[in-house]
N, C-alpha and C positions, 0 to 999 in steps of 0.2 A: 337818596339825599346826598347832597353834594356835599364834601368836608370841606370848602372854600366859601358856601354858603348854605350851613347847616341852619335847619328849621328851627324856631326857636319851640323853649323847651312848651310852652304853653300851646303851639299850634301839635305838637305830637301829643300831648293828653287827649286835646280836640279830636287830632285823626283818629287814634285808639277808639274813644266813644264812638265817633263816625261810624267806626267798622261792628261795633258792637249793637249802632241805632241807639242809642242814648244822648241825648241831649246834657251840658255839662248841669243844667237846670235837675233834669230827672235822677242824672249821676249825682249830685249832691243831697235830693231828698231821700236816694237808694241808702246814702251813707249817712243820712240823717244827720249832717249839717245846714247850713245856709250857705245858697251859692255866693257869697260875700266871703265865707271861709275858704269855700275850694278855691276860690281865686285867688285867696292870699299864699294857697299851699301851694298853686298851680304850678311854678316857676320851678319849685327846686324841687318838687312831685314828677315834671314833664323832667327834670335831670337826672332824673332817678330811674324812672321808668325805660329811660333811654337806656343808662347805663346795664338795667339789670337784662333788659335784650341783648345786649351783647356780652353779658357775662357765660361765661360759662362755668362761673363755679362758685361759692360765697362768696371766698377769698375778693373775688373781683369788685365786690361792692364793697368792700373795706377804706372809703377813701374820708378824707379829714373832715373830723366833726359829723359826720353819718352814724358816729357810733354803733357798728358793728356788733351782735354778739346772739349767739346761738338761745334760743329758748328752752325751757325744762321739756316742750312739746317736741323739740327736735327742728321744729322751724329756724327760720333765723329773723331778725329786725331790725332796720335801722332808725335812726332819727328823721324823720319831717321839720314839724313845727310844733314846740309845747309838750302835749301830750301827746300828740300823732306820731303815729310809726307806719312803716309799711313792714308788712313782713310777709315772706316768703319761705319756698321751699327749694328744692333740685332735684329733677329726674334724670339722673346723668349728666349731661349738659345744657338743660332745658329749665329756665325758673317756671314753677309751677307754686298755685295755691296762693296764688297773689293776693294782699289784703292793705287795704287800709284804714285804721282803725285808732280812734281815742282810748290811750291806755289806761286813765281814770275816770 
């Protein structure tokens, strides 16, 4: 990806499923929404997703209004949309256990 013309962030959620063979259709009844929702998250989902690839460490996803903070399980989460979080874990430098999920 070029940094003078980075993909946007909803074409990298696209690639991800790509690679996984998931349809963003299939990917939303996986996570038992409506693909009318995942679309609304898509954008700041596909910035997230972006970011947490190139983190290498929580810290890195601590950026404004993501709301950052570590869970009682030792994961960590930040903010999406509403109720939605992602949350994740760290193998060293590696995010791992990737999730996203309505927290009520």
């Amino acid at each position: 990806m070029d940094m003078h013309d980075p993909a946007h962030p909803s074409e990298v959620l696209t690639g991800w499923l790509d690679d996984l063979g998931l349809s963003v259709t299939a990917f939303a009844k996986h996570l038992g929404v409506s693909r009318v929702m995942l679309s609304r998250h898509a954008s700041k989902l596909g910035k997230q997703l972006l970011r947490l690839d190139l983190a290498k460490s929580p810290v890195d996803m601590n950026a404004p209004g993501w709301n950052l903070h570590q869970l009682s399980t030792g994961h960590w989460s930040i903010w999406v949309n509403g109720n939605w979080r992602m949350t994740f874990d760290f193998d060293g430098e590696n995010a791992i256990l990737i999730d996203y999920q309505d927290y009520h």
